[in-house]
C-alpha positions as a Markdown table, in Angstrom:
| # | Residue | x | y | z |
|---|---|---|---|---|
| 1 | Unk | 185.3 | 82.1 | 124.1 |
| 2 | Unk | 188.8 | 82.8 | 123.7 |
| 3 | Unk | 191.4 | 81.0 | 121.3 |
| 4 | Unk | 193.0 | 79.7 | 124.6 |
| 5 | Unk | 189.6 | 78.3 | 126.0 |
| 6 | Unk | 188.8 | 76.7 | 123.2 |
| 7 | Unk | 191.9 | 75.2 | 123.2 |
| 8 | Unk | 191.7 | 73.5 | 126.6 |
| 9 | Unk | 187.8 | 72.2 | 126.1 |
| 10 | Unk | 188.9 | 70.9 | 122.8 |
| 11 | Unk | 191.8 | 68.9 | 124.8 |
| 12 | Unk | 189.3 | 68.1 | 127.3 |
| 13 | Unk | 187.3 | 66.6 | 125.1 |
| 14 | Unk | 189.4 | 64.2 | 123.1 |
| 15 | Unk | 190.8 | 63.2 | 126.8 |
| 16 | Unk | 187.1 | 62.4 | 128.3 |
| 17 | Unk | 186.8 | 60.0 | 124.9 |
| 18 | Unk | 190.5 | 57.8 | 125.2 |
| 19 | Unk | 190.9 | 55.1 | 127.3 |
| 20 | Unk | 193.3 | 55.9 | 129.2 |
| 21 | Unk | 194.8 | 53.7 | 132.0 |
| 22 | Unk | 194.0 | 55.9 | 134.6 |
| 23 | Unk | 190.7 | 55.8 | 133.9 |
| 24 | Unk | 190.0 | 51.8 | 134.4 |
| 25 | Unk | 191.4 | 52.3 | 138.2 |
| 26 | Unk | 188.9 | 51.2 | 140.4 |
| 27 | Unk | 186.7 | 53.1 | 143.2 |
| 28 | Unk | 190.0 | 53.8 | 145.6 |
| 29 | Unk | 191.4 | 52.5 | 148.9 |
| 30 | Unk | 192.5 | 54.3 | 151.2 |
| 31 | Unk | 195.9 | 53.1 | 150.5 |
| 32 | Unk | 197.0 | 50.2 | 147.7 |
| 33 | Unk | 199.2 | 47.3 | 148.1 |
| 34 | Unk | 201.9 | 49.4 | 145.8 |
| 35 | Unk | 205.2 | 50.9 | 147.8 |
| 36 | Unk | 207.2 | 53.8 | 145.8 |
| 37 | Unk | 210.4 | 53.8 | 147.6 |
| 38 | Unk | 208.9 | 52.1 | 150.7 |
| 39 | Unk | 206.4 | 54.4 | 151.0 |
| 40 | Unk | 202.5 | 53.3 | 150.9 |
| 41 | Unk | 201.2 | 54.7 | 147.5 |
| 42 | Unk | 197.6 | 56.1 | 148.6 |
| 43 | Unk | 194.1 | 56.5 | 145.6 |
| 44 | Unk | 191.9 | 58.7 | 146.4 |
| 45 | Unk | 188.7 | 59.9 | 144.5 |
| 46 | Unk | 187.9 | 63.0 | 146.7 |
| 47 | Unk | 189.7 | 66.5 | 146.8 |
| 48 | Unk | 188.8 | 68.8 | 149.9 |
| 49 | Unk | 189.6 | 72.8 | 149.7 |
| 50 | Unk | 189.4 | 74.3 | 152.6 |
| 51 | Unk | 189.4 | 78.0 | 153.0 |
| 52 | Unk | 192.0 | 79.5 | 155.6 |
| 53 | Unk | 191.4 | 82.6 | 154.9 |
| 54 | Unk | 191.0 | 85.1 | 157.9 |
| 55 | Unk | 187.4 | 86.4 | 157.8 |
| 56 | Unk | 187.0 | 90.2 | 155.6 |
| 57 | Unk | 183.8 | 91.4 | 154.4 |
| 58 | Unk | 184.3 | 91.5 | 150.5 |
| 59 | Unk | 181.8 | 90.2 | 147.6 |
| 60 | Unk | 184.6 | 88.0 | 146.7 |
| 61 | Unk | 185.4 | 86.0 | 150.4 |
| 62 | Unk | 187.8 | 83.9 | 150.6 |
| 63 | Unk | 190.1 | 81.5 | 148.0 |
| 64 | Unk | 188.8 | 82.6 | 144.6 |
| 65 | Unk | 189.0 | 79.1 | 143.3 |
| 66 | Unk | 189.1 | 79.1 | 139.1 |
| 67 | Unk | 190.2 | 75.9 | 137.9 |
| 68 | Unk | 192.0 | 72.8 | 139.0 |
| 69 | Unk | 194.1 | 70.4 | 136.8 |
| 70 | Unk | 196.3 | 66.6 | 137.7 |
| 71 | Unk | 199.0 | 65.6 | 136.3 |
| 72 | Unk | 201.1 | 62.5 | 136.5 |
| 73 | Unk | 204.6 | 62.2 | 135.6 |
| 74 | Unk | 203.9 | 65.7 | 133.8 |
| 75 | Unk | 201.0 | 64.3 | 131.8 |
| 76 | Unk | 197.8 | 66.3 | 131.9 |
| 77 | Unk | 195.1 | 64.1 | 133.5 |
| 78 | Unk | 192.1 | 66.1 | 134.3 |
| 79 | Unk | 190.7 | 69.4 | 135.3 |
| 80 | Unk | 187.7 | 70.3 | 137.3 |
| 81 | Unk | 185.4 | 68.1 | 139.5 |
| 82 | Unk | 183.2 | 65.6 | 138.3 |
| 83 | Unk | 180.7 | 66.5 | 140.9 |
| 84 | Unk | 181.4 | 69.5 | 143.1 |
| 85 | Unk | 179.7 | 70.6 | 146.4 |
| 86 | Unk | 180.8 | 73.8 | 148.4 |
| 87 | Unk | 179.1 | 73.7 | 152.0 |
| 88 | Unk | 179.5 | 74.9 | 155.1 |
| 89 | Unk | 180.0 | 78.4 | 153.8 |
| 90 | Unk | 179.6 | 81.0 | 155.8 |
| 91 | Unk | 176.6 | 82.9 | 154.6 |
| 92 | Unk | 176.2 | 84.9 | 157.6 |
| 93 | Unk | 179.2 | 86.9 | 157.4 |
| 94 | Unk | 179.6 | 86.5 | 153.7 |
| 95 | Unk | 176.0 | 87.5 | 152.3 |
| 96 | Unk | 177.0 | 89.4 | 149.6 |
| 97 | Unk | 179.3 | 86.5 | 147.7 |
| 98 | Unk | 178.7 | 87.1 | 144.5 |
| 99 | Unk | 180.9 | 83.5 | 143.5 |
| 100 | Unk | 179.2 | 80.9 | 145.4 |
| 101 | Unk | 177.2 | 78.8 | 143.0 |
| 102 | Unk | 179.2 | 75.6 | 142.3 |
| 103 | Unk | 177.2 | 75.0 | 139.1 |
| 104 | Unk | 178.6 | 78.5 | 137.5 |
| 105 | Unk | 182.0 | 77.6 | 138.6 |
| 106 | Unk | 183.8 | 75.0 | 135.6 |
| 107 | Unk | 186.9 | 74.8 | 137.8 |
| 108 | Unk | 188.5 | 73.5 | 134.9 |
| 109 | Unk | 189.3 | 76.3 | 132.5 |
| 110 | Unk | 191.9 | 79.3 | 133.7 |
| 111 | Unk | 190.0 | 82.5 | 132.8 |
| 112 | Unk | 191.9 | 84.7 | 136.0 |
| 113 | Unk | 189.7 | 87.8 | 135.9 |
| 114 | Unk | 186.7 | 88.6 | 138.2 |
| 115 | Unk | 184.3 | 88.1 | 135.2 |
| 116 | Unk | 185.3 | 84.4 | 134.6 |
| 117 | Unk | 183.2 | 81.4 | 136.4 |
| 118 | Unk | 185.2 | 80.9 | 139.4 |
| 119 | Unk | 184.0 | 79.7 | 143.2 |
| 120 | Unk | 184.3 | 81.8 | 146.2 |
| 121 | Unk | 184.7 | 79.6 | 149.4 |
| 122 | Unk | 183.5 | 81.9 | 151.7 |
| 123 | Unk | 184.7 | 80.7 | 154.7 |
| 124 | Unk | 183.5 | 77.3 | 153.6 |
| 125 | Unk | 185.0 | 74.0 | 151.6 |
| 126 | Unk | 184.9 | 72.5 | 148.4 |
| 127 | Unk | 183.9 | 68.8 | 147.9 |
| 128 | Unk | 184.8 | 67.6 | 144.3 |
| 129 | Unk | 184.6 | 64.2 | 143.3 |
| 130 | Unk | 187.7 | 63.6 | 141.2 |
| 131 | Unk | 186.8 | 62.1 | 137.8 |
| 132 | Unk | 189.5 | 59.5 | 138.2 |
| 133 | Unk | 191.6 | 58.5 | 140.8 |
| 134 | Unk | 194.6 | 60.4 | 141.8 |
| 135 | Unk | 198.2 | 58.6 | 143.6 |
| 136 | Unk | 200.8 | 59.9 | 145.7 |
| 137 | Unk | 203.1 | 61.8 | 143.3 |
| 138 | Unk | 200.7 | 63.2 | 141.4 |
| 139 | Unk | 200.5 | 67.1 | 141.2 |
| 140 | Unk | 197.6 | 69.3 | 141.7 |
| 141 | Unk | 197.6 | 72.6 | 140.5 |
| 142 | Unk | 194.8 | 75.3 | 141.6 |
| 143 | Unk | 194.4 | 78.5 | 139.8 |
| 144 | Unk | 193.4 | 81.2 | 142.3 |
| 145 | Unk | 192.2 | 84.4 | 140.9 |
| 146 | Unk | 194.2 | 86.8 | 142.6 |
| 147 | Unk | 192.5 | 90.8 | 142.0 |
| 148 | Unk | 191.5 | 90.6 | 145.8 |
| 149 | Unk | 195.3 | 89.2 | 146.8 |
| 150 | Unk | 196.7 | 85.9 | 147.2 |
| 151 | Unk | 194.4 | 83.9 | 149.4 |
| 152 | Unk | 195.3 | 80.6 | 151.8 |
| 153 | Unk | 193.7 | 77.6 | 151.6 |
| 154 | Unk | 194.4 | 73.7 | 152.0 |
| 155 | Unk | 194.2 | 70.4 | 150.2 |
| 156 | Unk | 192.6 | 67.4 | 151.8 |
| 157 | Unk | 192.7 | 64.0 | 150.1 |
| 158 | Unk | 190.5 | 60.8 | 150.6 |
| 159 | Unk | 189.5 | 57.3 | 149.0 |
| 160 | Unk | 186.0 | 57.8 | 150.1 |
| 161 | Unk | 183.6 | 60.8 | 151.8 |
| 162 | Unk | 183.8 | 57.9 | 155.2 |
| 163 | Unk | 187.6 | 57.6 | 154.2 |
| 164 | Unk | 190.6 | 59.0 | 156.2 |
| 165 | Unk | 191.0 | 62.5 | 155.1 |
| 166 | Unk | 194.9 | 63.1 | 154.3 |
| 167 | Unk | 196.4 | 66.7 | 154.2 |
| 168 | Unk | 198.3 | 68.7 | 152.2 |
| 169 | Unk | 200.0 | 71.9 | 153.8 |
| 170 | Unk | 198.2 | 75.0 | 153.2 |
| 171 | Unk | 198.7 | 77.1 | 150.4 |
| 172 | Unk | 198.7 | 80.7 | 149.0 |
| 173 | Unk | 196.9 | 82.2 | 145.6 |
| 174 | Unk | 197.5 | 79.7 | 143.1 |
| 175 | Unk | 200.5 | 77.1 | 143.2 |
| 176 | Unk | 200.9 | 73.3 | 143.3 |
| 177 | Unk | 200.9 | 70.5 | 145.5 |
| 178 | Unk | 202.3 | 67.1 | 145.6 |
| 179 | Unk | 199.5 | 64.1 | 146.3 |
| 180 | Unk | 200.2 | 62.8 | 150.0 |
């Protein structure tokens, strides 16, 4: 484990055992009684990555997703999923991904090389459950690991899996995007 890994699960730990404000928000509506601006603040609880990558046979298809992190206002709230699913990969044309097992993946500590835990998408999409709810404003930042070049994909948002599914535009390699 290096000094800067440590570092970051050491952080993660002392955040998992505050109680922090964010943390007491409820399960998430679709969109709150709040206005910033005018504008209908949204919660959601569920992050959607969608690969839209054009289709190459490699062992590494697709977004190379290492780690994502929230922040609000510029304070760290979280990295990783609380519960991650990838499906509707496409093992078919990808049966050689050697980064598709969600388990393997942390998704919340940067390691950036091709030995680290990250998740493939193959064509397919991620489903994390957030572990707490995230607003309109907040930033998402997603670590791609680049070796195979910078890869697109896009961010959906919702309060609920049956919720209404709000987008993000899509992205390329790693970067950050502002909650709709």
């Amino acid at each position: 484990m290096t000094r800067h890994t440590a570092c970051i699960s050491a952080c993660l730990a002392l955040l998992a055992a505050c109680e922090l404000p964010q943390n007491k928000n409820g399960g998430g509506s679709d969109a709150s009684s709040d206005t910033d601006g005018g504008g209908v603040v949204r919660t959601y609880s569920l992050l959607l990555l969608v690969d839209h990558e054009k289709a190459k046979s490699s062992p590494l298809p697709g977004p190379d997703i290492d780690a994502l992190a929230v922040f609000h206002d510029g304070e760290f709230l979280f990295a990783g999923c609380a519960q991650a699913t990838l499906f509707d990969e496409d093992t078919n044309t990808y049966p050689e991904n050697l980064h598709s097992d969600v388990d393997a993946a942390s998704l919340s500590v940067r390691e950036d090389t091709i030995g680290s835990g990250f998740l493939s998408l193959a064509g397919g999409t991620l489903y994390c459950q957030l572990p707490v709810t995230v607003t309109t404003g907040d930033s998402l930042f997603v670590w791609e690991v680049e070796g195979d070049g910078a890869e697109r994909w896009r961010a959906s948002f919702a309060a609920s899996s049956e919720g209404e599914r709000i987008q993000a535009p899509i992205h390329e390699g790693s970067g950050e995007i502002v909650v709709p």
